[in-house]
MDTraj code that builds the backbone (N, CA, C; nanometers):
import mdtraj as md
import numpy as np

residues = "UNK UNK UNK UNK UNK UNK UNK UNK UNK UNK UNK UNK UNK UNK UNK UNK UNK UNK UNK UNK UNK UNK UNK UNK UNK UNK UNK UNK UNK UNK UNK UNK UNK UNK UNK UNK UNK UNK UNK UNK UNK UNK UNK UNK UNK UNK UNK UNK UNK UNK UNK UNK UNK UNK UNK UNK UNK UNK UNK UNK UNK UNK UNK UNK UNK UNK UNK UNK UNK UNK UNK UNK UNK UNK UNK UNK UNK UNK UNK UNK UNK UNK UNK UNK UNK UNK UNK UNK UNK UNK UNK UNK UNK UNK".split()
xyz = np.array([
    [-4.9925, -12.2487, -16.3619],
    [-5.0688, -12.2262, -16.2411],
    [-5.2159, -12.1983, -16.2734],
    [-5.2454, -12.1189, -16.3562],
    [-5.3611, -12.0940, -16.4167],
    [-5.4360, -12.2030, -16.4941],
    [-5.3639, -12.3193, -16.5236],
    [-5.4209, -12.4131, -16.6039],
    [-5.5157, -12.5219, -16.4480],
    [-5.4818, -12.4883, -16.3407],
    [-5.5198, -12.5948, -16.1969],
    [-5.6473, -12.4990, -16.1912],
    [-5.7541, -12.6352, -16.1875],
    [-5.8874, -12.6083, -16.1421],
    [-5.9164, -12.5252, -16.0055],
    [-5.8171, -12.5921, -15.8815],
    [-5.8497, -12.5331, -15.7748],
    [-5.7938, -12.3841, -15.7574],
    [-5.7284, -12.3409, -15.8532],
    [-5.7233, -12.1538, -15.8517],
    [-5.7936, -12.1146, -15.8719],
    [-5.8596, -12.1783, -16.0057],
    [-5.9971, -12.0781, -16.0364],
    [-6.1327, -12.1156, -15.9210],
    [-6.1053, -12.2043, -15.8702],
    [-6.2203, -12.2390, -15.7648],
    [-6.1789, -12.1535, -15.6427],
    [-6.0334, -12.1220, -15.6086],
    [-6.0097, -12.0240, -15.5405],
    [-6.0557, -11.8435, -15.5983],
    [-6.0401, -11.8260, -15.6865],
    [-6.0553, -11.6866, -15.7249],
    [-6.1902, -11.7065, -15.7242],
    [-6.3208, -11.7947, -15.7204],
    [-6.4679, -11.8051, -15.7236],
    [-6.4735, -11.7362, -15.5865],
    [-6.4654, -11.7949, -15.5158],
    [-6.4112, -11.7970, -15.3919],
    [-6.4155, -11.6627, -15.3105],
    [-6.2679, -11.6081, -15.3853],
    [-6.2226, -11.4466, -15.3274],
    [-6.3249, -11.3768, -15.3668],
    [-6.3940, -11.3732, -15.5608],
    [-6.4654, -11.3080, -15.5615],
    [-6.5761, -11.2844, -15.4956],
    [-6.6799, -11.4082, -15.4472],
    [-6.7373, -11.4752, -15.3728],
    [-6.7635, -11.3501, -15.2212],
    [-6.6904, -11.3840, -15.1755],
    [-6.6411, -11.3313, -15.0583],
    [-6.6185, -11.1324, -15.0212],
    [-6.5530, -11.1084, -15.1221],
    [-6.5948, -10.9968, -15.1661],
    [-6.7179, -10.9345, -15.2410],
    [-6.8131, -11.0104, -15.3164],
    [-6.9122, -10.9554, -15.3546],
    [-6.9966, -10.9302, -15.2107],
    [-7.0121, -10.9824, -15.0838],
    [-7.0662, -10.9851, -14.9756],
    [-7.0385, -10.9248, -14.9028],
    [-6.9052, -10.8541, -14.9377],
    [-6.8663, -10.7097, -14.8538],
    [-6.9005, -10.5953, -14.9019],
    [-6.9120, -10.5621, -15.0792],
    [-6.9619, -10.4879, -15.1538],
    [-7.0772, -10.5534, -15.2554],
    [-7.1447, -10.5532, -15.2003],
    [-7.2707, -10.6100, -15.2741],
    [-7.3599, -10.5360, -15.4057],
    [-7.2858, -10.5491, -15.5526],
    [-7.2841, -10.4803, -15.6515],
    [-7.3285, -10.5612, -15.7676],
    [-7.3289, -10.6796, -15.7890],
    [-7.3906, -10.8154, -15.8500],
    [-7.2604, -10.8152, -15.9553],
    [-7.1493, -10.7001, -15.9694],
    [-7.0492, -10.7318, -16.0623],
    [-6.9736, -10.8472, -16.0028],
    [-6.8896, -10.8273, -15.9232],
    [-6.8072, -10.9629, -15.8751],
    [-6.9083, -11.0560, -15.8322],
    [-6.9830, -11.0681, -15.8327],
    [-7.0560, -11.2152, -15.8198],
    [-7.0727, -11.2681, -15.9396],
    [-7.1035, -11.2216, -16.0745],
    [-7.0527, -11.2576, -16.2171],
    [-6.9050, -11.3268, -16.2501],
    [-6.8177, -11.2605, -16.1822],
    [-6.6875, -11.2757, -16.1817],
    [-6.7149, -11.4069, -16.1047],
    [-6.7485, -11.4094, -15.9738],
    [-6.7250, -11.5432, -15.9209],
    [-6.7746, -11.6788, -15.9763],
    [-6.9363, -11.6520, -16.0369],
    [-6.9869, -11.7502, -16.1233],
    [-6.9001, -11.8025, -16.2566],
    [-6.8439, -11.7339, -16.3380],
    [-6.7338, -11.7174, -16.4222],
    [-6.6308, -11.8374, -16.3367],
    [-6.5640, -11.7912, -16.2743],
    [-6.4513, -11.8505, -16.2159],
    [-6.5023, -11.9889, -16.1586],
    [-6.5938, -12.0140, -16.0878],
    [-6.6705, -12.0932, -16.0809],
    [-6.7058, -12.2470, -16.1995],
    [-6.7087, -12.1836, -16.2760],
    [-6.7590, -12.2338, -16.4315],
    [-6.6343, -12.3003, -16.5018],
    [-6.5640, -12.2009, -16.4893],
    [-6.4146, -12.2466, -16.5497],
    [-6.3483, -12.3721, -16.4419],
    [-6.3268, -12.3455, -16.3549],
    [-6.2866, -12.4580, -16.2104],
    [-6.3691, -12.5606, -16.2279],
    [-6.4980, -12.5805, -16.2334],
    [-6.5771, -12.6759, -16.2837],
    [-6.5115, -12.7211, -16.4268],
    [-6.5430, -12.6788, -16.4818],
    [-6.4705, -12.7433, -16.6748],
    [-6.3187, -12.7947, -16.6736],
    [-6.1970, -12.7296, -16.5742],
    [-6.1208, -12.7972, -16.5755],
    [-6.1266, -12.9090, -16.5071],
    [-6.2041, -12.9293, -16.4090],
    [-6.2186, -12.9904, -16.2753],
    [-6.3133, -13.1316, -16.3684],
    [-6.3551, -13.1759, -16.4603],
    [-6.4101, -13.2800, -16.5223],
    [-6.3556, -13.2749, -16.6341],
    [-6.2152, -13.2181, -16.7044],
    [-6.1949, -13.2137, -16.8139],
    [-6.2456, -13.1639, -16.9730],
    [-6.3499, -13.1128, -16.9383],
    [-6.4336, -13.0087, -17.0311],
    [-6.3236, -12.8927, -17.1026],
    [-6.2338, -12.8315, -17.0198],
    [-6.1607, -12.7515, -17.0710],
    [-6.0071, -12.7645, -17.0504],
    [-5.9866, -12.9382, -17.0693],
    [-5.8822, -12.9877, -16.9899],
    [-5.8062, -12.9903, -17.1762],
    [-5.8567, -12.9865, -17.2526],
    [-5.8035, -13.0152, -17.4089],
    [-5.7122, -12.8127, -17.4320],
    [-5.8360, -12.7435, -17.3875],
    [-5.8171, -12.5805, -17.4048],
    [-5.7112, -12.5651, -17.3375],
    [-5.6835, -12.6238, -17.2037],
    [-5.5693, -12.5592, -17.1229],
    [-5.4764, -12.6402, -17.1484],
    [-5.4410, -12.7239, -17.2504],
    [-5.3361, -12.7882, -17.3241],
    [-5.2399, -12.7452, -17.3972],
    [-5.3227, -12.6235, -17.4855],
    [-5.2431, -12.5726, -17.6126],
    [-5.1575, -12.4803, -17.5700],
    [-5.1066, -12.4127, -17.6601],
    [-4.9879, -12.2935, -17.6406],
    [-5.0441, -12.1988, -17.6232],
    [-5.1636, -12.1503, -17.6160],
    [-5.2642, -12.0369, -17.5576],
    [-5.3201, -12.1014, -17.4470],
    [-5.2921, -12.2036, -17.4111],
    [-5.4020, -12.2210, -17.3058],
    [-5.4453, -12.1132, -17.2027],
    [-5.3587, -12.0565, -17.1326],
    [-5.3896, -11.9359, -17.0454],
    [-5.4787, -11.8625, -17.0856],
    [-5.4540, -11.7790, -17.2111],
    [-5.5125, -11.7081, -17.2698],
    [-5.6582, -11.7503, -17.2918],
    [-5.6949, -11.8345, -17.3520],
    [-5.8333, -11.8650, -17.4065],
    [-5.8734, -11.9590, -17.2789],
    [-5.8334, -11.9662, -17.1471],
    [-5.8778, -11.9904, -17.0093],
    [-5.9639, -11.8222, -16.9413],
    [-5.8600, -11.7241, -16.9752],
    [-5.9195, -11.5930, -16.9433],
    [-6.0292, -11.5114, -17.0347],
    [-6.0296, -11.5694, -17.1971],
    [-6.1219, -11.5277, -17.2521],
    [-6.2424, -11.6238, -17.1884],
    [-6.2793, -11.7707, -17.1953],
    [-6.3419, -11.8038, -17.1608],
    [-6.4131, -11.7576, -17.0078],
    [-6.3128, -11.7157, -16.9783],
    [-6.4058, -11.6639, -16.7705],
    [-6.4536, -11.5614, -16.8354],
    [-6.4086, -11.4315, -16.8937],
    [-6.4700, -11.3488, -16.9735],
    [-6.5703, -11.3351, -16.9806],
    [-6.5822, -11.3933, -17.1131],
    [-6.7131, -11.4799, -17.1648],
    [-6.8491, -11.5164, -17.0710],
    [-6.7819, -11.6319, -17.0201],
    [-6.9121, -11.6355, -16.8554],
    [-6.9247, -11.5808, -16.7907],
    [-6.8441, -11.4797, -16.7198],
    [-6.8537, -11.3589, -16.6528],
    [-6.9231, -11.2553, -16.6937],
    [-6.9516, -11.2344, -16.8338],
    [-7.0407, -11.1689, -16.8865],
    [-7.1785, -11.2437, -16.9145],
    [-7.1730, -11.3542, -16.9779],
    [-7.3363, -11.4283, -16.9263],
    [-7.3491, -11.4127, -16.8239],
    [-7.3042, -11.4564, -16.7107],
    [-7.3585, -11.4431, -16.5344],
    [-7.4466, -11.3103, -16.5416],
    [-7.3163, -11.2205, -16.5513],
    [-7.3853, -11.1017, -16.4876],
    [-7.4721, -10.9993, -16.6067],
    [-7.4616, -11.0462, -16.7252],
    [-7.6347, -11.0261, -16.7763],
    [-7.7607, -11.0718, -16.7201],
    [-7.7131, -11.2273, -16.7001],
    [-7.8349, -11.3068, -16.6380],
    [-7.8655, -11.2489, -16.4956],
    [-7.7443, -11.2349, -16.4187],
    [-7.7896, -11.1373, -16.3127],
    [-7.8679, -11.0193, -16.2988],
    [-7.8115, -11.0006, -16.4295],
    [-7.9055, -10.8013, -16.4478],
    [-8.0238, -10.8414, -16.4692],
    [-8.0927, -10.9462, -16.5463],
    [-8.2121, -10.9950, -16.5617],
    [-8.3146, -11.0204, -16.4598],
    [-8.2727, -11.0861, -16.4183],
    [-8.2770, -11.1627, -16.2658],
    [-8.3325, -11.0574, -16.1535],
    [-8.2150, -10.9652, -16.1285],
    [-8.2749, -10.8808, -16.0461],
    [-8.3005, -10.7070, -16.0782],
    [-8.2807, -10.6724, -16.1694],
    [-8.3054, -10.5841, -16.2343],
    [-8.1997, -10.4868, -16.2350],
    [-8.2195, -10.3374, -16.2789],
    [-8.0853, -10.2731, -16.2612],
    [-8.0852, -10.1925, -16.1021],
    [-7.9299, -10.1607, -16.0626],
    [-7.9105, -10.0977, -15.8836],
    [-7.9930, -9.9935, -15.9159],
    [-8.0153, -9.9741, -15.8189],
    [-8.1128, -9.8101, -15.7552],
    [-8.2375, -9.8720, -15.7603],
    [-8.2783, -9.8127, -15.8488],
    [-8.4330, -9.7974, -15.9057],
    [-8.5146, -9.6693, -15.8913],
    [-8.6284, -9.6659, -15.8372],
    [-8.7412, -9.5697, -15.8687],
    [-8.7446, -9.5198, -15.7230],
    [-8.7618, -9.3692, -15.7474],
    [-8.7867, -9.2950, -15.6459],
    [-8.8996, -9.2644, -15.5564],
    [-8.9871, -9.2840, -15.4826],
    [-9.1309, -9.3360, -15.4247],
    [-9.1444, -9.1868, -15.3590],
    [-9.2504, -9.1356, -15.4487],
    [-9.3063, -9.0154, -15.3735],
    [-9.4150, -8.9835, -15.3108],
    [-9.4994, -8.9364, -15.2070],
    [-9.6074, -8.9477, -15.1558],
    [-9.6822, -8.8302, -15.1875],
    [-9.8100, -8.8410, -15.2076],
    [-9.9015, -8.7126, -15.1999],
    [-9.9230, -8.6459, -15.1199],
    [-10.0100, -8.7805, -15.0282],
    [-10.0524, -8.7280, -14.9332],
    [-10.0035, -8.7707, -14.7992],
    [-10.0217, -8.6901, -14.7025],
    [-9.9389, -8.7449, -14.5861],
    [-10.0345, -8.7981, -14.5109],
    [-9.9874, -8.9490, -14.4358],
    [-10.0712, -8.9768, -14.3437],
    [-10.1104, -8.9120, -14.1723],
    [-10.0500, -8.8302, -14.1684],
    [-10.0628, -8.7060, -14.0537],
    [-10.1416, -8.6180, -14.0897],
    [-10.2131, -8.5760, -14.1777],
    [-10.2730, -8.5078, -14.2368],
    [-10.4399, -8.5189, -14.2151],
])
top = md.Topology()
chain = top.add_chain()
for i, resn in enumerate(residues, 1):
    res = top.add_residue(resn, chain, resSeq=i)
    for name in ("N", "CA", "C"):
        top.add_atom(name, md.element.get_by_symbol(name[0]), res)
traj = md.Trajectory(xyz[None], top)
């Protein structure tokens, strides 16, 4: 089941969908990931990987893997949550 492109294009998907309810830039990594992988099976790129007797396995290291590029590149991208606290001197009522 895990070896079919359109699951992992489904779990892009769920994650997808949920990053937009909790908007945290982690599951949107996850979805790009899943994304990536559904693509590679989906043209045969990782159609040799999900062949072997690990295939599953080195299907989930690989989302891994991109799931962690994404969401570095994400952290890059938009920097880290919160940020800086904005304090004023002076007041404009003043």
């Amino acid at each position: 089941m895990f070896t079919a492109w359109w699951v992992w294009a489904l779990a892009g998907l769920v994650f997808a969908i949920l990053e937009v309810v909790a908007p945290t830039y982690i599951l949107l990594g996850f979805a790009i990931g899943a994304g990536i992988v559904s693509l590679g099976l989906l043209t045969g790129l990782l159609g040799g990987m999900a062949a072997t007797a690990y295939g599953v396995a080195w299907l989930i290291v690989t989302f891994a893997i991109l799931s962690l590029i994404a969401w570095l590149a994400l952290r890059a991208v938009f920097g880290k949550p919160g940020g800086t606290v904005q304090t004023f001197e002076k007041d404009i009522n003043d």
